[in-house]
C-alpha positions in Angstrom: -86.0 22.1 -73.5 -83.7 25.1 -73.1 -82.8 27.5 -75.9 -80.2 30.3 -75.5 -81.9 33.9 -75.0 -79.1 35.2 -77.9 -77.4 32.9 -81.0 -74.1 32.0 -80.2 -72.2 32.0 -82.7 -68.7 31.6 -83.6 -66.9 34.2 -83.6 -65.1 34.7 -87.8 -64.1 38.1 -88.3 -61.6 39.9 -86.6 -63.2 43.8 -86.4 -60.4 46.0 -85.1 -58.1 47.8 -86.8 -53.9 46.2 -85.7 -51.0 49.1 -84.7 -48.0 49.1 -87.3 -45.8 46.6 -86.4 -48.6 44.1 -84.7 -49.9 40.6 -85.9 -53.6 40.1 -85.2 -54.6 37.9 -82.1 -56.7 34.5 -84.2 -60.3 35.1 -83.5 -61.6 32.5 -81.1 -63.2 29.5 -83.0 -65.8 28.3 -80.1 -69.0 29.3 -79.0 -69.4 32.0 -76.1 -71.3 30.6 -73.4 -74.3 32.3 -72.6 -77.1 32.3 -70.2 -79.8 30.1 -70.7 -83.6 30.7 -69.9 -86.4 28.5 -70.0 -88.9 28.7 -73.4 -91.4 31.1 -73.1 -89.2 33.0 -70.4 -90.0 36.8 -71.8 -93.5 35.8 -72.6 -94.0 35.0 -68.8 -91.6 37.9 -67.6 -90.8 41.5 -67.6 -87.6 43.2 -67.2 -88.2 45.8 -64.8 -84.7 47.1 -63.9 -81.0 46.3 -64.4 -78.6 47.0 -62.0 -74.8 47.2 -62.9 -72.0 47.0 -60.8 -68.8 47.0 -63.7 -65.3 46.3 -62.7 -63.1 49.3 -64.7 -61.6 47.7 -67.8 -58.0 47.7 -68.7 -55.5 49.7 -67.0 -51.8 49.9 -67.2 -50.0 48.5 -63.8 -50.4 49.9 -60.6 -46.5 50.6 -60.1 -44.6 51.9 -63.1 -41.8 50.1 -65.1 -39.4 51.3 -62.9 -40.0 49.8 -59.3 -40.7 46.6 -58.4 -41.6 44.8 -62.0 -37.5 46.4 -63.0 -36.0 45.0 -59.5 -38.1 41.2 -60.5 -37.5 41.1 -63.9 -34.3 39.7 -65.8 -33.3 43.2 -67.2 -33.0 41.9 -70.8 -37.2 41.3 -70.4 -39.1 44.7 -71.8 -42.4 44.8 -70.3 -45.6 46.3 -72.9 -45.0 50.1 -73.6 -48.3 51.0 -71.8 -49.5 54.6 -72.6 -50.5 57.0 -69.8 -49.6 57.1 -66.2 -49.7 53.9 -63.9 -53.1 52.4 -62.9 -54.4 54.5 -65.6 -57.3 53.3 -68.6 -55.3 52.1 -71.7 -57.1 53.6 -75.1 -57.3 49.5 -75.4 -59.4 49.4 -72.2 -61.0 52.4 -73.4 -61.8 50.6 -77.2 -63.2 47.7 -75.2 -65.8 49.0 -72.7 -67.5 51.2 -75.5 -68.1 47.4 -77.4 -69.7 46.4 -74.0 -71.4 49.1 -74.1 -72.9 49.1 -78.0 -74.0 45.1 -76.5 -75.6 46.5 -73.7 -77.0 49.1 -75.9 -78.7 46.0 -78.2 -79.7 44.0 -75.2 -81.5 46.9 -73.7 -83.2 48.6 -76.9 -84.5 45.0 -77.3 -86.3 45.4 -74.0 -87.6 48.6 -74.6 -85.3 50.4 -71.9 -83.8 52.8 -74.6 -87.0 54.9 -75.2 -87.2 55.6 -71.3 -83.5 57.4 -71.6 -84.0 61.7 -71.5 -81.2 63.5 -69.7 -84.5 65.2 -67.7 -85.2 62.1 -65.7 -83.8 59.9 -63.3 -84.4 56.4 -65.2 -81.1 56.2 -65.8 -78.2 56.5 -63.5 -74.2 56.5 -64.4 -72.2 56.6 -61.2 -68.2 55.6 -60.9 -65.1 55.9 -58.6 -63.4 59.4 -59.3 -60.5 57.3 -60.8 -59.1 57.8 -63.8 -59.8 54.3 -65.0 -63.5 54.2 -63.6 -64.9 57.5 -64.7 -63.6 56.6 -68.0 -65.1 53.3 -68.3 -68.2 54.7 -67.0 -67.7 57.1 -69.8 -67.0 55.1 -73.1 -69.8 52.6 -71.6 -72.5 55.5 -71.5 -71.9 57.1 -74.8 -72.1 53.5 -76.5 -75.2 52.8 -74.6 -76.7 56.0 -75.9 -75.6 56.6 -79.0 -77.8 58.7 -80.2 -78.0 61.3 -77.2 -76.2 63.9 -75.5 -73.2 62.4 -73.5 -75.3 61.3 -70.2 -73.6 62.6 -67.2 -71.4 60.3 -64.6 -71.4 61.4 -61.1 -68.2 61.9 -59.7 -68.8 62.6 -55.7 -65.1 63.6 -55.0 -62.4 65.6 -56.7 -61.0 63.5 -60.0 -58.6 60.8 -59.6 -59.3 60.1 -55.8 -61.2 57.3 -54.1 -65.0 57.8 -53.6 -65.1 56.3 -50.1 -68.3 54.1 -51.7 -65.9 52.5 -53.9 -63.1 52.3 -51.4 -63.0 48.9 -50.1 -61.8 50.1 -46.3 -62.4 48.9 -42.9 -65.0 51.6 -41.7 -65.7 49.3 -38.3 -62.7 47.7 -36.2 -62.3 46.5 -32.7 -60.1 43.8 -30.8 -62.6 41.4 -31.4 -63.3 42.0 -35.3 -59.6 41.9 -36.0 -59.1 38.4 -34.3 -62.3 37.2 -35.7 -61.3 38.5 -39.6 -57.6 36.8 -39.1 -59.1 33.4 -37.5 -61.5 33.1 -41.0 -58.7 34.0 -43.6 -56.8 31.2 -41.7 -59.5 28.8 -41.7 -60.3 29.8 -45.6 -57.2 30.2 -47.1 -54.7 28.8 -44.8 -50.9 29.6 -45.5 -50.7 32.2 -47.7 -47.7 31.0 -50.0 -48.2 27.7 -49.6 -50.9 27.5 -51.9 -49.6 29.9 -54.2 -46.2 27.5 -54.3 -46.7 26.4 -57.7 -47.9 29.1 -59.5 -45.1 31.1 -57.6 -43.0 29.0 -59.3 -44.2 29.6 -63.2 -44.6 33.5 -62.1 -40.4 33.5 -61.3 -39.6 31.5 -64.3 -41.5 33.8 -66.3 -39.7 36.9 -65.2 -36.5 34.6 -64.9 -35.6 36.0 -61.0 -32.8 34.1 -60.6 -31.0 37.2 -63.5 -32.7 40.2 -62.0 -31.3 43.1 -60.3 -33.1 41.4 -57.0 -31.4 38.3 -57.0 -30.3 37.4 -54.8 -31.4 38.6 -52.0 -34.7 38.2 -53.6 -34.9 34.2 -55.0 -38.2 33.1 -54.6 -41.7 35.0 -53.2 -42.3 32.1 -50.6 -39.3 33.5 -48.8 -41.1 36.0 -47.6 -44.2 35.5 -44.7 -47.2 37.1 -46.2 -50.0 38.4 -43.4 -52.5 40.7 -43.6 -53.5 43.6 -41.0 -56.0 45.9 -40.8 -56.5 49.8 -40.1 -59.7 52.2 -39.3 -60.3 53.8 -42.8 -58.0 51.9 -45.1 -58.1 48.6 -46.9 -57.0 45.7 -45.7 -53.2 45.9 -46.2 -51.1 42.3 -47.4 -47.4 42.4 -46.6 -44.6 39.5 -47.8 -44.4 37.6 -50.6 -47.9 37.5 -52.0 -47.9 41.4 -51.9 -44.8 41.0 -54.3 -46.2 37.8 -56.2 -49.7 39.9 -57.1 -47.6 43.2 -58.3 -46.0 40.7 -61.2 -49.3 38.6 -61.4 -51.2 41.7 -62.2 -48.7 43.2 -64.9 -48.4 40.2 -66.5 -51.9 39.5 -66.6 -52.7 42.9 -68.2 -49.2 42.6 -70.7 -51.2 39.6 -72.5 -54.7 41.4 -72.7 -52.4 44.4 -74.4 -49.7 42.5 -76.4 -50.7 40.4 -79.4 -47.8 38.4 -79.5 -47.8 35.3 -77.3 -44.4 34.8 -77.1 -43.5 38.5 -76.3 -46.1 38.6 -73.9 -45.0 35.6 -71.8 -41.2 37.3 -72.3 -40.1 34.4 -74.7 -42.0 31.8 -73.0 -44.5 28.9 -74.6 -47.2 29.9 -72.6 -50.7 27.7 -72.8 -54.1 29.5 -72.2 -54.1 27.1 -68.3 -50.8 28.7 -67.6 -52.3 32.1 -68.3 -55.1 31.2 -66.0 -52.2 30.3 -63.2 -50.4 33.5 -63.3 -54.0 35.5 -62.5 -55.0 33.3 -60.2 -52.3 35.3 -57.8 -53.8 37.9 -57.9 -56.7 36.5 -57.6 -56.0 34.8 -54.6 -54.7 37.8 -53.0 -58.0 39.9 -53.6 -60.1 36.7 -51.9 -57.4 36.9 -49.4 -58.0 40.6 -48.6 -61.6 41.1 -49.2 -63.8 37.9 -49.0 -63.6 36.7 -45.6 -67.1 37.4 -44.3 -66.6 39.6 -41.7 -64.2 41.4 -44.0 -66.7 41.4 -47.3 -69.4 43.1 -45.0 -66.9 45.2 -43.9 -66.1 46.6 -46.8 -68.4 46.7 -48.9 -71.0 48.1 -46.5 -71.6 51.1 -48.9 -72.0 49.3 -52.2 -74.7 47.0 -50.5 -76.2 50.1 -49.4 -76.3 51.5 -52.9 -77.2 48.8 -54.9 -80.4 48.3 -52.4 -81.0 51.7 -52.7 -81.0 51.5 -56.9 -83.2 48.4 -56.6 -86.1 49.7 -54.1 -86.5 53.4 -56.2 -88.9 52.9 -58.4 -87.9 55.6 -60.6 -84.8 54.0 -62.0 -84.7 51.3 -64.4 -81.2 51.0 -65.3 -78.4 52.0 -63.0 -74.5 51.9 -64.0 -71.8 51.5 -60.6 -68.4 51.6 -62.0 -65.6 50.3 -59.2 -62.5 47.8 -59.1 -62.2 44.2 -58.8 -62.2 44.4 -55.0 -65.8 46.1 -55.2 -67.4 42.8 -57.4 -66.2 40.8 -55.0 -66.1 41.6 -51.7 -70.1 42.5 -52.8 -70.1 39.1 -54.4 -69.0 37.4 -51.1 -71.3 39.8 -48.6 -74.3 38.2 -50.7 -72.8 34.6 -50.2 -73.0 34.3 -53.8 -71.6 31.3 -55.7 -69.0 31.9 -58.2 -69.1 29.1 -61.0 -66.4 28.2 -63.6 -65.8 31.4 -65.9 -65.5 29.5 -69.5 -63.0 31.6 -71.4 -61.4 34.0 -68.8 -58.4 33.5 -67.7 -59.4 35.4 -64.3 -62.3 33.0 -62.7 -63.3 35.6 -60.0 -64.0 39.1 -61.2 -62.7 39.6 -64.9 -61.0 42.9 -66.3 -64.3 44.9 -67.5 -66.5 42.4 -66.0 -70.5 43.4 -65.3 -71.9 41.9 -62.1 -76.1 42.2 -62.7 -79.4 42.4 -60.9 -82.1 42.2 -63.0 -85.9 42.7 -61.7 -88.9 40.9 -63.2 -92.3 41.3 -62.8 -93.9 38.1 -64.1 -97.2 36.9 -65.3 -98.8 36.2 -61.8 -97.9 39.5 -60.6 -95.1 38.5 -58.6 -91.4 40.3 -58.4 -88.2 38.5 -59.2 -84.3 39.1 -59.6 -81.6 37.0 -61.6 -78.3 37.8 -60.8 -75.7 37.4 -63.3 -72.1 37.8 -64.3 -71.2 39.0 -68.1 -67.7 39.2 -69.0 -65.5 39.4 -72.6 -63.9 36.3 -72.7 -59.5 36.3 -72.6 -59.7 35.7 -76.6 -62.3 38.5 -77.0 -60.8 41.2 -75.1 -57.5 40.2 -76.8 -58.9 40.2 -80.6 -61.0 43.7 -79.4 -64.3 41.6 -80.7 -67.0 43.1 -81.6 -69.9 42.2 -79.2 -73.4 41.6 -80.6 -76.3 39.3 -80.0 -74.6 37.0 -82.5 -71.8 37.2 -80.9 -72.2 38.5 -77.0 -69.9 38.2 -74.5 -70.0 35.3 -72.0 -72.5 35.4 -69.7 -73.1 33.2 -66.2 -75.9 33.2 -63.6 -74.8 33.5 -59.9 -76.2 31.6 -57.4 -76.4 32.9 -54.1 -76.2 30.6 -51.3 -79.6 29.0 -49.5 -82.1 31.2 -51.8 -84.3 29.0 -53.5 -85.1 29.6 -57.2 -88.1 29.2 -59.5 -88.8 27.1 -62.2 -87.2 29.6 -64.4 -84.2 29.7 -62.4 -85.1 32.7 -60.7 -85.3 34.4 -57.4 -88.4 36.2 -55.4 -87.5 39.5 -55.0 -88.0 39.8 -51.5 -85.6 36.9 -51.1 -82.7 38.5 -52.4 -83.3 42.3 -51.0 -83.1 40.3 -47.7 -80.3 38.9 -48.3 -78.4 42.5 -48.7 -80.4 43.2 -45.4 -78.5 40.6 -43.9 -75.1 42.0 -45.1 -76.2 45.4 -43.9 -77.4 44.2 -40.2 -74.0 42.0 -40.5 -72.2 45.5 -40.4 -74.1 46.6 -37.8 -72.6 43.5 -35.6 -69.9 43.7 -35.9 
């Protein structure tokens, strides 16, 4: 008989404070899935370390009003009035990840972690992208974390609003024969490119209504347009054609219904349901698999992260370490580890949600042997919409990942060993290729 580590209950109370002018988004009524452990789990195990590798929460759009989303979009459409430069943390986003962070701080204190914080050791690690929408999540996470101390610091390795290359998803190896072997698995995992975007294509122009833009018509539908992807020494993967031009309005409106409380106005007018939400993401979506998780390409890429997060998990000093990237970083990690991604209740991005924590916990149980868990906890769409307050009576959601031919426990977990190997064979995968 299972029992839920936290109570999850439904969430009643709307805790944010609504801009003049704004109608508060209805609370969500269900119960936040959670992760389940056996009973008896904490009396037969002991959190060692946690191991965090966050996605940045929410920014405004890569490209400003003015570009593409202006040339797309029916002209009588007004996008959300983000604040800030593009690609930049909203003070939304910014709201957010300190509520992540006051969870984590709960979860944590519970296991005795909090104590072990002094700025004088190295227990406790806070380490992000130099971007503007990293450093900052890192930031607001950290200072909700430990409330009651001196901001901790967040290492910055390169000069402010640049790409740490260890957060840089880039091709760092390429020859002839890595280049055919990359393109012959994207074709073999995701086959034509638009093809399988046709449909939400589709919902994506209606929703900007293309056919009345300042594009049309030269520009009626994204599947005109080949989409391929290529590759260069030092620089990520690069996506040309329609899907390149697909994502841009996938990812703006994605981010325009995390920041606008209306429905309608964020959909521009349209009756949107929660599944068509989940279809306009999923471009994006598809386009980050489509440039990051082919497994020579994950290995590729995400050859310092692995490096990294085995690094954090073999130093005995540290017991809680906080990497702060982008969506590309979760999951081109995610696929170098062959992990399995299960159904994300709640999110209307099923791959690597805005904010999202990927986790490696470390155990030392009762007979003296080490384990891991690996987990993914994300605020659900309705959450991150209402700015909910997390708690353990109300966490966020929470799913364990399962990483391909490891086998687990009784308890659902992994040997140690087991999964430390498995980065090993990412790393030596590198080395291949």
């Amino acid at each position: 008989m299972k029992n839920r580590i936290f109570t999850l209950a439904a969430a009643l109370v709307v805790l944010f404070s609504c801009q003049p002018g704004q109608h508060p988004v209805p609370q969500p009524k269900e119960k936040t899935e959670w992760v389940t452990r056996p009973d008896g789990f904490e009396e037969r195990y002991a959190l060692d370390q946690m191991i965090i590798l966050s996605r940045h929460n929410i920014r405004s759009p890569l490209v400003s009003k003015n570009s593409v989303l202006t040339r797309l979009t029916n002209p009588e459409y007004q996008w959300f009035q983000w604040e800030g430069q593009p690609s930049t943390l909203t003070p939304k986003g910014d709201r957010l990840e300190a509520r992540m962070g006051t969870f984590f701080h709960e979860w944590i204190g519970k296991k005795g972690f909090i104590r072990q914080y002094s700025p004088d050791n190295y227990a406790f690690r806070f380490y992000a992208n130099a971007k503007q929408r990293c450093q900052l999540t890192a930031r607001s996470f950290a200072d909700a974390l430990l409330p009651d101390f001196a901001p901790p610091r967040v290492e910055m390795n390169v000069q402010f609003d640049t790409m740490d290359p260890v957060f840089t998803p880039q091709i760092t190896k390429i020859s002839d024969s890595f280049v055919t072997r990359a393109q012959q698995e994207i074709a073999e995992q995701f086959g034509d490119l638009n093809a399988r975007m046709a449909g939400a294509y589709a919902l994506l122009e209606d929703i900007i209504d293309i056919e009345h833009s300042p594009a049309y018509p030269d520009t009626t539908s994204f599947s005109q347009f080949p989409s391929a992807v290529s590759f260069k020494l030092n620089a990520e993967p690069s996506m040309s054609g329609g899907l390149k031009m697909a994502c841009t309005i996938s990812d703006a409106l994605s981010l325009q219904y995390y920041e606008e409380p209306d429905d309608k106005k964020a959909g521009f007018g349209k009756d949107l349901t929660f599944e068509d939400w989940v279809t306009v993401s999923s471009v994006k979506e598809w386009y980050g698999d489509v440039l990051f998780t082919a497994p020579s390409v994950s290995v590729n890429v995400a050859h310092p992260l692995l490096q990294l997060i085995l690094g954090e998990m073999q130093n005995e000093s540290r017991i809680f370490s906080f990497l702060c990237g982008h969506d590309s970083n979760v999951g081109s990690v995610l696929a170098a580890l062959e992990a399995e991604i299960p159904d994300l209740p709640g999110s209307v991005e099923k791959k690597t949600p805005i904010g999202c924590k990927l986790i490696f916990e470390t155990f030392t149980g009762e007979d003296k042997v080490q384990y891991a868990d690996v987990l993914l906890i994300y605020a659900t769409a309705a959450q991150l919409r209402a700015e909910t307050a997390l708690s353990y009576d109300n966490p966020p959601a929470g799913v364990r990942i399962r990483l391909k031919g490891l086998k687990e426990n009784a308890d659902g977990l992994y040997i140690l060993s087991d999964v430390q190997q498995r980065f090993t064979q990412a790393l030596t995968a590198y080395d291949k290729l």
